[in-house]
C-alpha positions in Angstrom: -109.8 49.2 -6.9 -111.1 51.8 -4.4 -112.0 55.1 -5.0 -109.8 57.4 -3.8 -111.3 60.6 -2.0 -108.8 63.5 -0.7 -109.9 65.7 1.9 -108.9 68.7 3.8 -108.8 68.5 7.4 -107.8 69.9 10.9 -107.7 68.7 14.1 -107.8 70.9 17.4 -107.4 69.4 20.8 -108.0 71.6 24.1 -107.5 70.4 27.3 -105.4 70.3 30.4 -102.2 68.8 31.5 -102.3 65.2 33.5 -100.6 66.1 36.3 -98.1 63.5 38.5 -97.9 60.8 35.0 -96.4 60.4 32.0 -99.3 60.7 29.1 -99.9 61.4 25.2 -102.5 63.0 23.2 -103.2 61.2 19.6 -103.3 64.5 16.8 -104.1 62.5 13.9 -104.3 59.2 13.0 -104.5 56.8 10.0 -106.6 53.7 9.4 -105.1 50.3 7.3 -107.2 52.2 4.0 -106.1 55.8 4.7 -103.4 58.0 4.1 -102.6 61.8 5.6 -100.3 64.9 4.3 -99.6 66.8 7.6 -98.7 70.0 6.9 -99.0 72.4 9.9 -98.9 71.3 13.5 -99.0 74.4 16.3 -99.5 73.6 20.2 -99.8 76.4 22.0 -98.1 76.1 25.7 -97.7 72.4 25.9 -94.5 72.9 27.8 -92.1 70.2 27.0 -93.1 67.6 25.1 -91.8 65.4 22.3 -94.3 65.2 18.9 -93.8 61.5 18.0 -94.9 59.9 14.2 -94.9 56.2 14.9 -91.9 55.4 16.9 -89.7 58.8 15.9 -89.3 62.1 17.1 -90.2 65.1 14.8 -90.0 68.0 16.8 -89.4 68.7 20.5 -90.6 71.8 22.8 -89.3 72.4 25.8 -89.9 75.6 29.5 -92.7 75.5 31.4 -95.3 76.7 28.8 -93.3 76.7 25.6 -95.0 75.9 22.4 -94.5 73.3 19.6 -94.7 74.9 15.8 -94.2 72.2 13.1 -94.7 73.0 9.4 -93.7 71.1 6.1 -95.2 68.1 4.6 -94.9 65.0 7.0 -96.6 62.0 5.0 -98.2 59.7 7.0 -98.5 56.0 5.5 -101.9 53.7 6.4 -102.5 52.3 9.9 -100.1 55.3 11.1 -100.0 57.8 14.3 -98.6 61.2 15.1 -99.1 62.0 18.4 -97.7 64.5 21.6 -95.9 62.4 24.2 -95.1 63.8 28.0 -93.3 63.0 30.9 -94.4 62.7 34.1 -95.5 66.4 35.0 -95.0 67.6 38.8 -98.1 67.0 40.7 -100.0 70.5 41.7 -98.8 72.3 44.4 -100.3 74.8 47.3 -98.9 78.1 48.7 -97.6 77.1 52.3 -95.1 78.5 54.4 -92.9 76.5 57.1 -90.0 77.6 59.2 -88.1 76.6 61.9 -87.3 79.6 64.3 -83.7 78.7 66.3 -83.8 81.2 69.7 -81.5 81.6 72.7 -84.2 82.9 74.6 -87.1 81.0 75.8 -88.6 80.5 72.7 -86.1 77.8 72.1 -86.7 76.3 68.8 -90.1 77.2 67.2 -91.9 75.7 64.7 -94.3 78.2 62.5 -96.7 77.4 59.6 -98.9 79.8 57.2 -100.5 79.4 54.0 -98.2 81.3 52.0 -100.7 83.8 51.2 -100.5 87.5 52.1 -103.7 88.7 54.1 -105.4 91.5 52.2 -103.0 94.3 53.6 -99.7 92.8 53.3 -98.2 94.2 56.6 -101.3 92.5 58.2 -100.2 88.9 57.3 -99.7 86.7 59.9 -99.0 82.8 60.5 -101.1 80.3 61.0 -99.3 78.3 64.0 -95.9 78.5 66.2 -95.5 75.8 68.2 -92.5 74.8 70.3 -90.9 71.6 69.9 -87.5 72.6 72.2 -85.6 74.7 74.4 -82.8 77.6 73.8 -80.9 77.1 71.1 -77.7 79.6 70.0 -77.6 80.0 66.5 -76.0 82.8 63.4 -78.2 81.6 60.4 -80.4 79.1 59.3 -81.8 78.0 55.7 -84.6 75.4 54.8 -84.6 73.4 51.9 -86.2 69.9 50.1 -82.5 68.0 49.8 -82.8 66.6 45.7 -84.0 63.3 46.0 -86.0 63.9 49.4 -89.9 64.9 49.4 -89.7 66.6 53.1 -88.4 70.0 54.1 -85.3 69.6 56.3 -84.2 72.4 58.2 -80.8 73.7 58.6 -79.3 75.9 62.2 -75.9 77.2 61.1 -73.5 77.8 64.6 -69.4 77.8 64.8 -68.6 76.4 61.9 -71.1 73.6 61.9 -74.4 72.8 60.4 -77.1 71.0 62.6 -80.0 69.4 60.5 -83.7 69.2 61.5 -87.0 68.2 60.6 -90.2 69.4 62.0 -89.8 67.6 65.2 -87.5 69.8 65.9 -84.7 67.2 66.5 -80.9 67.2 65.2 -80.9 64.1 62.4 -77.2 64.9 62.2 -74.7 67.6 61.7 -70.9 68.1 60.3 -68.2 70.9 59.6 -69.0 73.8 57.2 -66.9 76.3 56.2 -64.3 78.3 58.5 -64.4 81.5 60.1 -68.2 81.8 58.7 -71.1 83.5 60.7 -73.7 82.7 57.8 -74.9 80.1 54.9 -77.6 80.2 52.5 -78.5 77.5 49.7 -79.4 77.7 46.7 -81.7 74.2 46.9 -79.0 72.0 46.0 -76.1 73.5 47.7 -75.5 75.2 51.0 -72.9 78.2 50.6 -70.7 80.5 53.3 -68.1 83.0 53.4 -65.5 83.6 56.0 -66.4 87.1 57.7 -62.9 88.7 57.4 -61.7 89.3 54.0 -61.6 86.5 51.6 -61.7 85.0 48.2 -62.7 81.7 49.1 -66.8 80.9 48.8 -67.4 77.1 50.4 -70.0 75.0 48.8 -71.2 71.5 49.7 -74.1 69.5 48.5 -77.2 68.9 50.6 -77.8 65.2 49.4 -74.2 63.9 48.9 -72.2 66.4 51.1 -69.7 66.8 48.4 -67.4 70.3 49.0 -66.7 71.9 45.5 -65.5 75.1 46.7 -64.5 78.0 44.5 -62.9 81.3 44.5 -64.1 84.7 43.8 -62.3 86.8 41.7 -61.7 89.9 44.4 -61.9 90.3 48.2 -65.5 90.0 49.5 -65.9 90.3 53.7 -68.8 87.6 54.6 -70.9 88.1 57.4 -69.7 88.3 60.6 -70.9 87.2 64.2 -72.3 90.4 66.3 -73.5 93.2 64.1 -74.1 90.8 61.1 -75.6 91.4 57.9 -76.5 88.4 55.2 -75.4 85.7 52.6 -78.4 85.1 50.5 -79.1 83.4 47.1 -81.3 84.7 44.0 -81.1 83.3 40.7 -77.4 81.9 40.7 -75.7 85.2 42.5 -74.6 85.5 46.4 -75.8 88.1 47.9 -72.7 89.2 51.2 -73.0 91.9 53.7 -70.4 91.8 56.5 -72.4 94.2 58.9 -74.9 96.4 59.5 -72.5 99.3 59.8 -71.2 98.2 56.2 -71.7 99.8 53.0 -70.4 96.8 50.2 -72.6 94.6 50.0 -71.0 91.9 47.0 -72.5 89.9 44.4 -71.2 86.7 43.7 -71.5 85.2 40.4 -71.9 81.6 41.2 -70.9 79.9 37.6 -67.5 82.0 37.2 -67.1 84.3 40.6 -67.2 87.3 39.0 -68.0 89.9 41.9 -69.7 93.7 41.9 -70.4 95.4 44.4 -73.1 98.2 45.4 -71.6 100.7 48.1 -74.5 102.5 49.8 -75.8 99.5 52.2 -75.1 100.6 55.5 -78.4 100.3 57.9 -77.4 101.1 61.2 -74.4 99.6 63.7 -76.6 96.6 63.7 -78.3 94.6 60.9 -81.3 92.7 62.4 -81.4 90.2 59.5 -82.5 89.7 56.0 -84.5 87.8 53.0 -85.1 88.0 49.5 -88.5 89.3 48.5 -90.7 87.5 45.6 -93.3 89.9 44.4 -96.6 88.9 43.5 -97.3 88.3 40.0 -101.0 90.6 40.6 -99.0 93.2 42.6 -97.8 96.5 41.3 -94.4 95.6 41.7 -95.3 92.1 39.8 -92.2 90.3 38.4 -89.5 91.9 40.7 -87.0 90.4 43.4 -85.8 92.6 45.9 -82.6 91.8 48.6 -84.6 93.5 52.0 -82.7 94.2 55.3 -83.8 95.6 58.8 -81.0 98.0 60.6 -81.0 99.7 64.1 -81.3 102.8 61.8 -83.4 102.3 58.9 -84.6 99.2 56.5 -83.5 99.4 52.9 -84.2 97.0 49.8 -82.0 96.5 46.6 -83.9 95.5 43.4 -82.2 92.3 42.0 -81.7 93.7 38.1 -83.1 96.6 38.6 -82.0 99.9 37.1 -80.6 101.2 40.6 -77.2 100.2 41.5 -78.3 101.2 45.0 -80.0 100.5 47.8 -82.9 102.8 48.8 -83.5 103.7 52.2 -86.3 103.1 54.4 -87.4 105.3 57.7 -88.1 102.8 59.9 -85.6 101.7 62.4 -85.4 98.7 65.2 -82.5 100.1 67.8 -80.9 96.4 67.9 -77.7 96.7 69.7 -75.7 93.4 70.7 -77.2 91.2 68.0 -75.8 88.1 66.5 -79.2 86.9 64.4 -80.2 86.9 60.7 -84.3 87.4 61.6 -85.2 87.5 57.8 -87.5 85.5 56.2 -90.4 85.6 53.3 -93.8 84.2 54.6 -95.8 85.0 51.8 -94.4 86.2 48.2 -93.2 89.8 48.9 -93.9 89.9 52.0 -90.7 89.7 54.4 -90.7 89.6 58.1 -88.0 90.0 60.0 -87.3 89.3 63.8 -85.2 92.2 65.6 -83.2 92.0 69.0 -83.7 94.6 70.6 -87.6 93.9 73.1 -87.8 91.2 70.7 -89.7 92.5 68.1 -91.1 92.0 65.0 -90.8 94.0 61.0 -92.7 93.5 58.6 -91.8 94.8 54.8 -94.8 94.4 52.1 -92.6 95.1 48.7 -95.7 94.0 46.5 -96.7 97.9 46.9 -95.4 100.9 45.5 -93.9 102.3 47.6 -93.1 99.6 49.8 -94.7 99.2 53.0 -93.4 98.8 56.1 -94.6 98.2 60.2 -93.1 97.1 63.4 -94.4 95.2 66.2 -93.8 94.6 69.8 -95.8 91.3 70.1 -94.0 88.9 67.3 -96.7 86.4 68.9 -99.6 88.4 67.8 -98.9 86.8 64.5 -98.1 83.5 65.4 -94.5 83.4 64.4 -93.7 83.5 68.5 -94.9 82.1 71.6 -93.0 84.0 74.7 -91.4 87.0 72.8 -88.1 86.2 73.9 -85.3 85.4 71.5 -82.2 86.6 73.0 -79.4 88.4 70.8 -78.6 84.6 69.0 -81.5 84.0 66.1 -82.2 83.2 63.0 -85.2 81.7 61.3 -85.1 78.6 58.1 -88.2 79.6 56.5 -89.3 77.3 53.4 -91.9 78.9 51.5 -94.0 77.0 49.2 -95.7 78.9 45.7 -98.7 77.5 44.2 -99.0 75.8 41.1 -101.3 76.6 38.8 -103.4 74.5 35.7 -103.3 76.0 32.1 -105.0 74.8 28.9 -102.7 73.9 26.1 -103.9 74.4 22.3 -102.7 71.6 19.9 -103.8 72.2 16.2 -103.2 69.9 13.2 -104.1 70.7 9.5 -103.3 68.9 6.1 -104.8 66.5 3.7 -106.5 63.0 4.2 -106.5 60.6 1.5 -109.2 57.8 2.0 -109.8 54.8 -0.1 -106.0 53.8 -0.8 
C-alpha cells in the first residue's frame, strides 16, 4: 500500500478573458492516485461564470465583473476536476459614432461618422465624415438602433405617423404605421416608443425585430411632443423622457415597467426647442458616472440630471433664436458631449456636460465639423445618431486553497 502524503496547497490563476468563445480555466485537478479537500475558492471579477466539479455546478457568478466566493469543504475524489466554465463573451468593441442626418434643406439625408471620442476640449469635437447619400427629406425625429438579432445599425426617420427604415446607403428598406397624432419616437434598443402631442395616457410601443405593438397606459395625462415648437421623447435607463414644447414647463417621466409618471415643472427654453439628447458622462470626467437629459431653446439651453438631487432643470445662457422649427437636432457624438442642430441660419450647439460647469458653444458653420455639407437644413430635421462605447479588457483573479492528499 502507498504511502500517503497530505499537503497544503493553493492555486492562483491571472489572466484575461477570451473574448468572442465560450472557454474554461481548470483550478485544480486530481490524478487516478490523488485526492483534494477544497476549501476556499475566490475569483475576483470573472463576471458570469459557472464553477463546475466534474459534470455539476457548485456556485454561479453573474454582472459584468462580479466575483465568485466559494468556501466549505468540497472533496474531490481521484482522476477529478473543478474548473471555471464561460460562455461566449462579446467580442471587444471600439468608440465610434454613426448617424443619419434627415434634412428638408439641401443637405437632404446625410450620413456622418466619428470615433466616438471627445477631442481634448470637448466643445472642440468634431466628426470625422458627412457624406450625402440623398436629397431633401421632411422629417420630426429620428432614432438609430442594432434591431436584436441584427449586427448592423439601421436607422429610423419618424414623419406623420409613419416610420421609414434605413441603412447607411441611405435607402428606405421599408416602413409602416406608428403611433397616432405623434410628432416624436425614441427606442430604447429593443422597442421604438411615441406619445400623441395633445394630452394623453396612451404610450405606443412596437418591437424593432418582430414589430409587435404592446402598448401601455400611463397612469396620468402626459402631452407628447408636438409638430412646430417641439420638444423631446427620449429614453434612459427604462424611463421616457416627454416635453411637448419648447415654451413648456412639464416635462414627464415615464416609468416604463408600471407607467408611473412625475413630472419636473421648470423646463421651459424658449417658444422653440431646437432638439434634444441624453448625455453619457465620461467615466475620467469630473462629472464621471452622471446622465443628463440636455435641450437647446431659442432662449437658453438647460440640462436635467437623470437621479440627481435637483428636481429641476438648470438653465443655461446660451440661446439659438429658432423660430418656425419642426426638428429634434439632438444627438450624443462622443460620451457627454451633445450636439445639437438649430433652425434658425442653420447652425450648430455644442454642450460638453463632462465639465463642471458645463460647457457650452455655438456655431454658424455645422460643416466646420463635419456633421454638414451645405448648411442648409430647413425648419424639418432630426438626426439618428448611434453611438458606439468601447470595451475594455480586465484581468480576473481566481484563487484555490485546501489540502492534497497524494499516494491513495
Amino acid at each position: 500500500m502507498a504511502t500517503e502524503q497530505v499537503k497544503v496547497f493553493k492555486n492562483v490563476h491571472t489572466q484575461t478573458p477570451t473574448y468572442g468563445s465560450a472557454f474554461e480555466v481548470i483550478l485544480a485537478q486530481t490524478s487516478s492516485t490523488e485526492k483534494a479537500v477544497i476549501k476556499d475558492v475566490s475569483c475576483k471579477q470573472v463576471g458570469p461564470a459557472t464553477l463546475d466539479h466534474d459534470g455539476r455546478t457548485i456556485a454561479t457568478s453573474t454582472g459584468i465583473a462580479g466575483d465568485m466566493i466559494a468556501s466549505g469543504s468540497l472533496i474531490m475524489d481521484v482522476s477529478s476536476v473543478l474548473k471555471l466554465k464561460f460562455s461566449s463573451k462579446a467580442a471587444m468593441t471600439t468608440a465610434s459614432f454613426k448617424g443619419m442626418v434627415f434634412t428638408e434643406g439641401s443637405d437632404g439625408i446625410t450620413f456622418v461618422q466619428g470615433t466616438g471620442v471627445q477631442a481634448a476640449t470637448g466643445t472642440d469635437t468634431t466628426a470625422t465624415s458627412a457624406t450625402n447619400k440623398a436629397g431633401a427629406t421632411n422629417s420630426y425625429d429620428a432614432f438609430a438602433a442594432i434591431k436584436p438579432g441584427d449586427t448592423e445599425i439601421t436607422y429610423f426617420r419618424y414623419y406623420g405617423d409613419t416610420i421609414y427604415e434605413y441603412n447607411e446607403t441611405g435607402n428606405v428598406q421599408t416602413s409602416y404605421g406608428f403611433g397616432s397624432g405623434c410628432y416624436g419616437a425614441c427606442t430604447d434598443g429593443t422597442f421604438m416608443y411615441a406619445v400623441g402631442s395633445g394630452g394623453n395616457t396612451t404610450v405606443y410601443r412596437r418591437h424593432l425585430s418582430t414589430g409587435a405593438s404592446t402598448n401601455f397606459s400611463a397612469s396620468s395625462t402626459v402631452y407628447g411632443r408636438q409638430g412646430n415648437q417641439g420638444s423631446f421623447i427620449l429614453h434612459c435607463n427604462g424611463y421616457l423622457y416627454v416635453k411637448q414644447e419648447g415654451s413648456s414647463n412639464n416635462m414627464h417621466i415615464i416609468k416604463i415597467s408600471d407607467g408611473s409618471v412625475t413630472s419636473v415643472s421648470n423646463g421651459a427654453v424658449g417658444s422653440y426647442s431646437d432638439g434634444a439628447a441624453i448625455a453619457n458622462t465620461r467615466a475620467d470626467s469630473a462629472a464621471a458616472g452622471k446622465k443628463f437629459v440636455v435641450e437647446q431653446g431659442t432662449d437658453r439651453w438647460q440640462y436635467y440630471e437623470i437621479g440627481g438631487s435637483s428636481t429641476q432643470f438648470t438653465n443655461g445662457s446660451g440661446a439659438s433664436g429658432a423660430s418656425t422649427e419642426y426638428g429634434q437636432g439632438g444627438f450624443e457624438i462622443a460620451p457627454g458631449i451633445v450636439m445639437v442642430l438649430c433652425e434658425q441660419s442653420d447652425d450648430l450647439s455644442i454642450i460638453d456636460m463632462n465639465t463642471v460647469p458645463p460647457q457650452w458653444t455655438h456655431l454658424a458653420s455645422p460643416s466646420d465639423r463635419n456633421i454638414l455639407n451645405n448648411n442648409a437644413i430647413g425648419n424639418q430635421f432630426a438626426v439618428a445618431g448611434f453611438l458606439q462605447s468601447a470595451s475594455t479588457e480586465y484581468l480576473y483573479d481566481a484563487y484555490t486553497s485546501g489540502v492534497l492528499i497524494e499516494g491513495v
